[in-house]
N, C-alpha and C positions, 0 to 999 in steps of 0.2 A: 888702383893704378896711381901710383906716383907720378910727375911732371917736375922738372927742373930745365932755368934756363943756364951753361957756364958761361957766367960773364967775361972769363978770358976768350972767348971763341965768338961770341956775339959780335956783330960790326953794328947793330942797328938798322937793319932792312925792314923792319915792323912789319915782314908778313905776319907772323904768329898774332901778334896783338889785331892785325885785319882777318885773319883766321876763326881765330876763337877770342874774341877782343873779352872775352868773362873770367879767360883763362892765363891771360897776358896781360902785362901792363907794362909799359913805358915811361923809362927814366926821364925828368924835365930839365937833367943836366948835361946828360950825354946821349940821349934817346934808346941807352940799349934796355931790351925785353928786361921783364923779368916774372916767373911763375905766380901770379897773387896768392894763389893757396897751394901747395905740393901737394893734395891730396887731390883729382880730381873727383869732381862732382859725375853723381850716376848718371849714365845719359848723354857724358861729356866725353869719352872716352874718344868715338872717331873725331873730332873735334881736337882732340889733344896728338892723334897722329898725323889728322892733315897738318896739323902747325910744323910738325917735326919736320916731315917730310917737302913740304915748303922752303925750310930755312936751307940758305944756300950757304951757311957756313958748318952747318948739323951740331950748332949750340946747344939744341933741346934734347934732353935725354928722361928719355921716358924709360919706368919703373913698371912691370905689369904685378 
């Protein structure tokens, strides 16, 4: 499974990063998300669609 966050659609709500805070990280210039690795880690998978499914702008776009 891939994870990507598009930074044009993102506002900065940091669910994703309180989600799966291993799988997200946050800008210190603009606060918006961003994927740390596009591969997700084994084990991380529902973790990667609660974040999706969270984001109230649908930024995250997951890869299966």
């Amino acid at each position: 499974m891939k994870v990507r966050v598009d930074s044009e659609i993102c506002q900065g709500h940091t669910l994703c990063a309180m989600t799966a805070p291993n799988l997200f990280a946050l800008s210190d210039e603009d606060g918006h998300a961003w994927a740390i690795n596009e591969d997700v880690p084994a084990g991380q998978e529902d973790l990667a669609r609660e974040a999706a499914r969270s984001c109230p702008e649908q930024a995250i776009v997951i890869t299966e």
